[in-house]
N, C-alpha and C positions, 0 to 999 in steps of 0.2 A: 707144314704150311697151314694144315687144316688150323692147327692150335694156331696157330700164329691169327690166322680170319677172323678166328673166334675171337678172341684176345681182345681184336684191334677192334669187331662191332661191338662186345661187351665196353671196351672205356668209351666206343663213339655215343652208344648210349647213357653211359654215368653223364657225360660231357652235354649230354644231350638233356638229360633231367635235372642237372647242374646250371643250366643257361635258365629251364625253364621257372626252376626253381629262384634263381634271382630274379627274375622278372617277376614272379608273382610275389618276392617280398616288396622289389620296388613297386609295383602296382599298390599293395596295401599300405604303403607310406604314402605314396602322393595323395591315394585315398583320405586315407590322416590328414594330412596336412590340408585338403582343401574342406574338410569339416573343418578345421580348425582355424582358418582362413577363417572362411563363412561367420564361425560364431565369435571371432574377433571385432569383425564387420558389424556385425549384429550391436556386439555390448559398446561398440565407436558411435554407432547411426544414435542407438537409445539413451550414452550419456551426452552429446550433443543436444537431443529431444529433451534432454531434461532441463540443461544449462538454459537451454531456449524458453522454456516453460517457465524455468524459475523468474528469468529476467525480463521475461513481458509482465509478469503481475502488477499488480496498480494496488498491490499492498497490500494485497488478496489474501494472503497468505496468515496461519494460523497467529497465535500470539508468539506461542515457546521457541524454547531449542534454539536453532543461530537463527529462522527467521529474525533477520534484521525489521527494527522500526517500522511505522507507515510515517513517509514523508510528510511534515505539516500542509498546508495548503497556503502560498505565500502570496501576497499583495503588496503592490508597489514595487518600489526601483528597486532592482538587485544591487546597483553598488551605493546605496543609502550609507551616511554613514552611522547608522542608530538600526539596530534590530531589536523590536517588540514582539516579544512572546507570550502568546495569548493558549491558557486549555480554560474551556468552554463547553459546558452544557445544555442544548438547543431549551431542555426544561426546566433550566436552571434559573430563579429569581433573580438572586445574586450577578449574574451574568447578564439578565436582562437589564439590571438597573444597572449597572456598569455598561454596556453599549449605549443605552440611555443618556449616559451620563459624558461619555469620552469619544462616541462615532463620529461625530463631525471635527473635532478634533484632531483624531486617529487620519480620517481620510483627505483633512487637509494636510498634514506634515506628509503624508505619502504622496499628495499632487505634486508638494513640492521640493520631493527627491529628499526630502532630511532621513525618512522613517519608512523600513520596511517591518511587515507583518505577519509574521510566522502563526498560521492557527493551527491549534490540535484538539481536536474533538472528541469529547469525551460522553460516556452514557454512564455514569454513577447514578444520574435521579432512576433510571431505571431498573438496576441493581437495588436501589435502597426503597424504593417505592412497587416497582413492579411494573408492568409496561413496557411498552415499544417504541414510546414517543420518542425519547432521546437517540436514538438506535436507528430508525428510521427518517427523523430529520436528518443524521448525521448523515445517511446513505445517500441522502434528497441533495444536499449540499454537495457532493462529490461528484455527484450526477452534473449541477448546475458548473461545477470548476469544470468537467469535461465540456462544457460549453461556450469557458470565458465569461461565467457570469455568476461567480462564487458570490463575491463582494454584493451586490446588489440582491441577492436570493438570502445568504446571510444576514442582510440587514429587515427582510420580508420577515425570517421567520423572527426573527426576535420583536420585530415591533408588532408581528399578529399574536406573538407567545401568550398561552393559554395559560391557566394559574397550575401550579407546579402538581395538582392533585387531577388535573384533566388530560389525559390520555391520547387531547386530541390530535397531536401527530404522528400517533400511530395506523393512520386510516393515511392510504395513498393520494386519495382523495381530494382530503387539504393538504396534501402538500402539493400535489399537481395544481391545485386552486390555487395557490400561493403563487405558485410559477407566473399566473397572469398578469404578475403585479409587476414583472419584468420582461420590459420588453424583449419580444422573441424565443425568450427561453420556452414558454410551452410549446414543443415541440416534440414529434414523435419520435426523436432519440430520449429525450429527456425522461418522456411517460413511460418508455419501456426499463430504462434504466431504474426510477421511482418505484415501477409496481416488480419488476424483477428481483431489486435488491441486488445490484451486481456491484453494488460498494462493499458488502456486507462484513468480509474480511479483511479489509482495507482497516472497517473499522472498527471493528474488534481489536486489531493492531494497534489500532490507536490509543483506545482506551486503557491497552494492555501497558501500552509504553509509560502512560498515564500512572497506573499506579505500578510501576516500578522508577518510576522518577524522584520519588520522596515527597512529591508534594501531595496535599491531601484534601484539598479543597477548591473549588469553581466559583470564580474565575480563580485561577493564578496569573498573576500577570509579572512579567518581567522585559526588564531593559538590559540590551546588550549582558542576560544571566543572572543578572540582577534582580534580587521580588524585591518589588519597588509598591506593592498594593495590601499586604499583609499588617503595615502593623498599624496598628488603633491608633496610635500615638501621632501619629506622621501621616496624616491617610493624603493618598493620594488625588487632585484635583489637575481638571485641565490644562491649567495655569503652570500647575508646575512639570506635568507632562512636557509640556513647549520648551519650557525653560529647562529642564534636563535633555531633552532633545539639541537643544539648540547650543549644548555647551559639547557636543558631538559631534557639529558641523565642521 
């Protein structure tokens, strides 16, 4: 009998270190598993924070890689049936004598639903000259679009534009002084955006998209993809701006 007691506490014990011993493997699993949880959780929260982040930009975003394009800045009716595409340089001559020449024009066919206006901004005089003017108008303008007053701030800088070797929109300064020239736009979103430079990468994008387009000179201008402004031979005039507009209605 005695053997027999013994026996029966010796397996009540294995039975007993056997139970505990699955418990402490299950405890170290669930342990597992909820680190593993947790850092699932973790890389779910941080790729959501990312997608968010990507998709607020305002074209913030470097040139390369799959950053996609910076959107042009568009004027007039969306279901126009003529789109005009416009890249432009704020220190560009060339560009200044061409708004010069086609603004009044341009923003009557867009009063009257024929012609919308795709602008892409570009900084080459910068690059090729040196400077910040181009680069910083560009910012100044993006600023003035987050305010609903692209078009009329666009026509400011080019009709105050400085000769292509004067630097002067590179000072925040004049171009906040410029803002005066339309109504309401100077404003203290506008000034913090101007002296912040919170376009900055928008338009770097821009300019980037710019010379991966094939074209190579300011203005380019095109109708519905069309350069319509390039050749000597045929140059373009208001007149016939209208009249190819209007064979689009």
């Amino acid at each position: 009998m005695s053997e027999k007691n013994h026996e029966g506490k010796r397996t009540a014990r294995e039975r007993l270190r056997e139970q505990r011993r699955r418990e402490e493997v299950a405890d170290k699993r669930n342990r597992v598993l909820k680190v593993a949880g947790a850092m699932i959780a973790v890389l779910a929260i941080a790729g959501v924070a990312g997608v968010l982040v990507a998709n607020q930009g305002d074209g913030s975003g470097g040139g390369g890689g799959d950053t996609p394009p910076a959107a042009p800045i568009t004027q007039g009716k969306g279901k126009a049936p003529a789109t005009l595409t416009i890249y432009e340089d704020f220190r560009c001559p060339a560009c200044g004598h061409f708004e010069e020449t086609f603004r009044d024009t341009i923003h009557a066919l867009e009063e009257a639903g024929q012609l919308k206006t795709e602008y892409h901004i570009v900084t080459i005089i910068d690059g090729n000259m040196g400077g910040k003017g181009s680069t910083n108008a560009a910012n100044a303008a993006a600023c003035a679009r987050d305010q609903g007053e692209f078009g009329p701030y666009h026509d400011a800088l080019f009709t105050n534009q400085p000769s292509e070797q004067d630097d002067a929109f590179a000072d925040p300064k004049r171009l906040i002084e410029l803002a005066g020239k339309v109504k309401g736009l100077d404003n203290k979103a506008f000034r913090t955006c101007v002296r912040g430079n919170e376009h900055a990468k928008w338009v770097e994008r821009s300019n980037n998209a710019f010379q991966d387009s094939g074209h190579d000179s300011t203005p380019t201008v095109l109708l519905d993809g069309k350069d319509i402004y390039a050749d000597p031979d045929n140059q373009l005039t208001p007149e016939k701006l209208r009249k190819m507009v209007a064979e689009r209605a």
